[in-house]
N, C-alpha and C positions, 0 to 999 in steps of 0.2 A: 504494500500500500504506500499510498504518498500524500502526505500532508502538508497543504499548503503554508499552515502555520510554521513549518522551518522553515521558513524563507526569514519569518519574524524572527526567530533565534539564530538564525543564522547574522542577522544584523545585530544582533543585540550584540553577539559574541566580539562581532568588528569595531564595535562603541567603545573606546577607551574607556570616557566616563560612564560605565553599563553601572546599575545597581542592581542585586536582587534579586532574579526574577520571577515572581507571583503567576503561573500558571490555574487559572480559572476553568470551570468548566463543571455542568451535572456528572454523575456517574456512569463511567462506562461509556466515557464520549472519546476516548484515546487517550487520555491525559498520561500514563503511563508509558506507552507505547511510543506515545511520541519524545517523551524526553527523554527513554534511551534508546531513540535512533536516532537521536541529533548527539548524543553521546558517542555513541559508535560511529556516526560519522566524520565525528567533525576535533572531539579528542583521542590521547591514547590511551583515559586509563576513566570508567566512570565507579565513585563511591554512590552505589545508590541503597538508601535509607527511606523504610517507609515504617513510618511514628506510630502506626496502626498495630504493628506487628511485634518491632522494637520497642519496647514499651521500659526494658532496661535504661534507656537513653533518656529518658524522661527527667531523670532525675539528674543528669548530666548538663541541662538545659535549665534547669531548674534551681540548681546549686549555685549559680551564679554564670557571667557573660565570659569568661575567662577563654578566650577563641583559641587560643592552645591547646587548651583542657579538653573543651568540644572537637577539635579534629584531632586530636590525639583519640577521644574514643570511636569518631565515626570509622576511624583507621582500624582501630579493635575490633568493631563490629564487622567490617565488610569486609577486610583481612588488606586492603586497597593502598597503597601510599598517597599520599593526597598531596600534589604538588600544585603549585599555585595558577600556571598556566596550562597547563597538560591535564589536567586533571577536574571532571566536571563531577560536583556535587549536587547529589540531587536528596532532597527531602520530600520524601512523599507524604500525602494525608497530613500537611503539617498543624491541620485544623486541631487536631489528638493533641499536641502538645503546644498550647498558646506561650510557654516559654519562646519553645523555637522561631514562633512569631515574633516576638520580643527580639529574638538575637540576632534576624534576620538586621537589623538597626545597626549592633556595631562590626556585622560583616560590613555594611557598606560605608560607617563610619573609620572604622580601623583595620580592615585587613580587604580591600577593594579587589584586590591583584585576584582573590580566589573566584571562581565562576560558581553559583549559587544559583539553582533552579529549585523550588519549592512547590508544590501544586497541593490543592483538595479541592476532595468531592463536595463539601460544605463548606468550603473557605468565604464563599459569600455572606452564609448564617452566623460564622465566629466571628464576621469584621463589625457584624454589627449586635455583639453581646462586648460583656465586661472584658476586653480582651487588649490588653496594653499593642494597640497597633501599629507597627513603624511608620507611621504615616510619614510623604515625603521622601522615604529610606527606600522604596522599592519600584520595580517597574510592573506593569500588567501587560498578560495577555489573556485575552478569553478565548477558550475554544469549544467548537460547538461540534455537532454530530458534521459527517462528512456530508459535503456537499454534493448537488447532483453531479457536475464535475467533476469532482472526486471519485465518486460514485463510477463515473464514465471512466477513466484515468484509470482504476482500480481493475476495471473487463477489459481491459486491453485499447479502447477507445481514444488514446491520448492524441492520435493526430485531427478527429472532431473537433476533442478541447481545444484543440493550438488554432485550429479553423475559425471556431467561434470568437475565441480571445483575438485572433487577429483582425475579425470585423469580417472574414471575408465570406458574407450571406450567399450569395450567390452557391459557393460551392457549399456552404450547409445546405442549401434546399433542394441540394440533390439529394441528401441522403434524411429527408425531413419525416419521410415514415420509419427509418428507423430509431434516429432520435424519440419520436414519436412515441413507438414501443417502448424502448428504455427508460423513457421519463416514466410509464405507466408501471414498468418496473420497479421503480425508486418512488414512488407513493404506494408501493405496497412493500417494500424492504428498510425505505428512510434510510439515514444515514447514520444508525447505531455502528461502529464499527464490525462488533461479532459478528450482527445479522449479515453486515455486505459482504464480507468474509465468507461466513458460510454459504450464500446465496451465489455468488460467485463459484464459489469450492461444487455446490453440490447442484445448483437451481432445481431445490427443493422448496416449495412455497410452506408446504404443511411445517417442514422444522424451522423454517425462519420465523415463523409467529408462535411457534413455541419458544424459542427466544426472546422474542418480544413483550411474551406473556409474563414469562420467568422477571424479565426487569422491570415490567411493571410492578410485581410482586413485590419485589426486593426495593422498589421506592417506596411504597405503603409500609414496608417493613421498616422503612429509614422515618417513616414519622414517626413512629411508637417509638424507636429508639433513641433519636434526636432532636424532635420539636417538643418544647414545651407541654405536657400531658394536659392541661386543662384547654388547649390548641388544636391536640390530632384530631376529638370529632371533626370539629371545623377545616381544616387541614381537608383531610378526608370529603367532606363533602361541596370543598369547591374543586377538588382535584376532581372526583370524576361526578362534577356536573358541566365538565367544559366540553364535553361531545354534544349533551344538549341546547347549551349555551351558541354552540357555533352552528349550530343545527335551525337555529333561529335566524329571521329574514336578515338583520340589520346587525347581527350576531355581537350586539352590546352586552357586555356582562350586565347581569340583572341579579342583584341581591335576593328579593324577594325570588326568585326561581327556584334557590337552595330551602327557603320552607317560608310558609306563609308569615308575614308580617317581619321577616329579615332585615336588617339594616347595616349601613356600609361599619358603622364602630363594631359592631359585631365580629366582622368577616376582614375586618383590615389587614390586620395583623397574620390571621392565615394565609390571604394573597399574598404579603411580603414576604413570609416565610416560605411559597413554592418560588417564590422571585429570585429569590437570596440561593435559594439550593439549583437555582438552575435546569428548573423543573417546567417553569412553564416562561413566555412569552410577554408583557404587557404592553398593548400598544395603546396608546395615549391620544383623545381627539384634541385637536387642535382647532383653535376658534377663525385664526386666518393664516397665511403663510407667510410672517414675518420674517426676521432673522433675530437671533438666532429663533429655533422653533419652540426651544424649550420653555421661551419662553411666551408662548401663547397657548402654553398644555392648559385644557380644561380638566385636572385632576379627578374627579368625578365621572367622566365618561370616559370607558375604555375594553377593550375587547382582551381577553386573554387566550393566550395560543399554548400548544404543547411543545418542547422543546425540538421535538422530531416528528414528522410527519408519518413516516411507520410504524408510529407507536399512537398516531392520533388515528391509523387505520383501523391498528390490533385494538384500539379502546373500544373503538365502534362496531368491533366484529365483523370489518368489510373480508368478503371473501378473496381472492386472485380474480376471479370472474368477474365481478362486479367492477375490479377496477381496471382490466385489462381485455372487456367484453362491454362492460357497459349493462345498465337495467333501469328502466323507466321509474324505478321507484329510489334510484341514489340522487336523482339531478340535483334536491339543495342541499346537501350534504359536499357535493363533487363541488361547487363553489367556495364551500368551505375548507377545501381538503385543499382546493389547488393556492388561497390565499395564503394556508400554512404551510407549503410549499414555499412558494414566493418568499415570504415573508424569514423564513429559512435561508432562501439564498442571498437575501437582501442581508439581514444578520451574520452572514459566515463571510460577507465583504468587510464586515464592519460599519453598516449602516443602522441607525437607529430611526426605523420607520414607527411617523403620528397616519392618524390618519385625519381625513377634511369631511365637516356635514352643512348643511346648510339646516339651520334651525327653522322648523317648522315645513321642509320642504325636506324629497326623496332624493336629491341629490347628496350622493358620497362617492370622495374620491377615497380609494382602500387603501393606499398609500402615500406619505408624503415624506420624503427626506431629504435631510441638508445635505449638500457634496462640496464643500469649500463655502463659497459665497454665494451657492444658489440653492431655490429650493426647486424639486420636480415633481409632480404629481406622478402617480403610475395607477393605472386603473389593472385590474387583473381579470381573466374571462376566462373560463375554464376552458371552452371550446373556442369554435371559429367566430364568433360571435362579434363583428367589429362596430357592434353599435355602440357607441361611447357619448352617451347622453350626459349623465355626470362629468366628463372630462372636457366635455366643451362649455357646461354653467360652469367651470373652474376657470379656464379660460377666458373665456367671456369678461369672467368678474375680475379675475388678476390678470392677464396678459403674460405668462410666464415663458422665459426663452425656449424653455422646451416640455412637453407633456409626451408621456411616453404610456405606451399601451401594451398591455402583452399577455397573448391569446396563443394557442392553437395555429395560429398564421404563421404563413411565415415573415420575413423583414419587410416592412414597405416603409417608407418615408412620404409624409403629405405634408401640403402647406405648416401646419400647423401641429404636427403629431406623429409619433413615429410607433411603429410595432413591432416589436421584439421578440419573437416567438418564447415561449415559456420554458423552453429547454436552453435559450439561451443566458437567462439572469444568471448573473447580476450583468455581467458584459451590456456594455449599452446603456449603465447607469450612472 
C-alpha cells in the first residue's frame, strides 16, 4: 500500500526546525503502519514503542522529564540504539500515558536533533481532558481512512491516478466505466485499510463487511471503555442514529430524532466526544461565504458524517448489489452515501468542508471550502444528474470565480461551472 500522508513526513523529516510529531487519526485508519514504513524507508534503525502494551515505561515518563533516562529505557525496551539522526522514535497510543504527552515539550525544547513520531487512536479525547498539553511544542498530522485514490493506487491503478492528478480528462473518459465500477467498489469497501487489503487480496465482498462489522464493534466497545460512563448511553445513541439522520431529505442532524423532547445540552458533549475520537465527521452550515469561513459557522446547524464510507455502508446493511447493481428502493440513501464519499475525499486533501442554505428556501449548496483566499461551492449528484439549481441561486447571489459540480459525468467546463466526475475529487478543487 501507499500513503499519501508520507509525502507529509517525508517533509517534516527535511524541516531543520521539525518539532514532535502528533500523528492523528480514529482507529485502524493506518496510523501504525504508516509510521513504520516511513521508518523503514527513510531511517536505518526504528525504536518503536507502543504505551498501550509497555505499560513498564509508564512510570519512566512519569518519574520525571530527565530525556537521558527516557531513551536510555526506550533502548531497554526495544533492545534499538537510538541515535539522534539515524534513528526514528516512535511512541504509539501515547494517549495511555499523558506523561509522555508532557515530554513530548522538552524533546522539542532540549534534545531537537532526535526525530519523534507519537500517534493515538484517542489523542483527540486526551487533548481535550486534564492533560498537561505541549501546546506550541508539536506539529500535527491527521490521517484519515484511504482515499479512493489510494484505494485505486493500492489495485494496481496508479497510472489512472497520475491521469486524473494530471488534469488530463480527456484520456480518463476513456476509461470512465471502469473508474465507474471501482468507485462502486470503494462505497462498499471505504477506505479502512484491513478491509482494502483484504478486498484486494481476496475480492470477497461477504468477508470484507465482516470486517467492517468487527470495527464497528470494537468502536462501541471503545465507548464503554473510554468515554465518560454517565456519556456512553448518549454516545451510543447518536453514533448509530446517523444512518437515519443522513437518510433524511436535508440530512440536518436533529436532536429530537434521538428521542422525543431531546435537546442540543443534552447531546453536546456526546457529538464532541465521536468528534474528538475521530469517529465521525461534523460539517458546519455557514450563513454566507465570507472569508475566512469559520467565521460565519452557524454552530447550531450541522450535519454529521461517518469517518469512512464503508463503514457508513456496513451500518446500513447495504448489500454488494444494491451498490454495484443498483435498486429503486436505495435512491435517498445513494445521495447520502455519495456526499460521505465526497466529503471523504475533500477531508483526506485537507479540506475542511461548511456547507451553504438559504433560510427559508430549498436551496443548499452540500459543500463549501476555503483553498487559500477563495471560497468554492461544490454541489455533489450521485448520478448523471446535471441539474444544478442550488448552485446557480449560489451564484446568482455571490458571483464566485468558480462553482464546481460533480456527478457521474464526466469533465465539462461551462461559462460558469465546471464538472468533475466523482471519481475524480478532490483533483479539481
Amino acid at each position: 500500500m501507499n500513503r499519501t500522508a508520507i509525502t507529509s513526513l517525508r517533509q517534516w523529516k527535511a524541516n531543520p526546525r521539525r518539532k514532535p510529531m502528533l500523528l492523528r487519526g480514529a482507529r485502524q485508519v493506518g496510523k501504525t503502519w504508516l509510521m513504520k514504513a516511513f521508518g523503514a524507508q527513510e531511517y536505518l534503525q526504528v525504536a518503536y514503542v507502543n504505551l498501550e502494551v509497555s505499560r513498564n515505561l509508564h512510570s519512566v515518563f512519569e518519574e520525571g522529564f530527565d530525556l537521558r533516562r527516557i531513551i536510555s529505557a526506550i533502548q531497554i525496551e526495544t533492545g534499538v540504539a537510538v541515535e539522534p539522526m539515524s534513528t526514528l522514535l516512535i511512541l504509539d497510543e501515547i494517549q495511555e500515558c499523558p506523561a509522555a504527552l508532557t515530554a513530548l515539550k522538552y524533546f522539542q525544547e532540549n534534545a531537537p536533533e532526535y526525530h519523534l513520531i507519537a500517534a493515538g487512536s484517542l489523542l483527540g479525547v486526551a487533548m481535550h481532558q486534564s492533560v498537561s498539553f505541549p501546546v506550541g511544542k508539536v506539529e500535527f498530522l491527521d490521517l484519515y481512512p484511504m482515499s479512493f485514490h489510494e484505494f485505486l493506487s493500492a489495485g494496481g491503478q496508479e497510472p489512472l491516478v497520475q491521469a486524473m492528478q494530471a488534469g488530463d480528462w480527456p484520456l480518463v473518459a476513456a476509461f470512465s466505466e471502469r473508474l465507474t465500477g471501482l468507485l462502486k467498489q470503494y462505497y462498499f469497501t471505504g477506505g479502512m485499510p484491513e478491509a482494502v487489503s483484504h478486498f484486494i487480496e481476496s475480492n470477497n465482498y461477504s468477508e470484507v463487511r465482516e470486517i467492517q462489522l468487527r470495527l464497528l464493534a470494537a468502536y462501541e466497545q471503545d465507548f464503554s471503555k473510554h468515554a465518560p460512563y454517565q456519556q456512553v448511553p448518549r454516545i451510543r445513541m447518536v453514533w448509530q442514529s446517523i444512518t437515519s439522520q443522513l437518510a433524511r431529505e436535508n440530512r440536518k442532524f436533529i436532536y429530537s430524532a434521538l428521542r422525543h423532547g431531546a435537546r442540543a445540552k443534552e447531546f453536546e458533549l456526546a457529538v464532541a466526544w465521536l468528534h474528538d475520537a475521530g469517529l465521525i465527521y461534523k460539517v458546519t452550515r455557514i450563513q454566507k461565504p465570507g472569508l475566512p469561513l469559520s467565521a460565519y459557522e452557524d454552530m447550531n446547524d450541522f450535519k454529521l458524517f461517518l469517518h469512512d464510507v464503508g463503514l457508513l455502508a456496513a451500518m446500513g446493511g447495504l448489500d454488494p448489489r444494491t451498490l454495484l447493481q443498483g435498486n429503486a428502493l436505495f435512491t435517498e440513501f445513494k445521495g447520502a452515501l455519495t456526499e460521505q464519499y465526497a466529503l471523504q475525499q475533500l477531508k483526506s486533501a485537507g479540506l475542511k468542508p461548511f456547507y451553504w442554505t438559504v433560510e427559508k428556501s430549498r436551496a443548499e449548496v452540500d459543500f463549501v471550502v476555503q483553498v487559500q483566499n477563495e471560497v468554492i461551492p461544490i454541489e455533489i449528484k450521485a448520478e448523471e444528474n446535471l441539474k444544478s439549481k442550488s448552485l446557480r441561486v449560489y451564484y446568482d447571489a455571490f458571483a464566485p470565480r468558480r462553482c464546481l459540480r460533480s456527478s457521474m459525468s464526466n469533465y465539462r467546463a461551462q461559462d460558469w461551472m465546471v464538472n468533475i466526475p466523482l471519481y475524480g475529487l478532490p483533483v479539481g478543487v
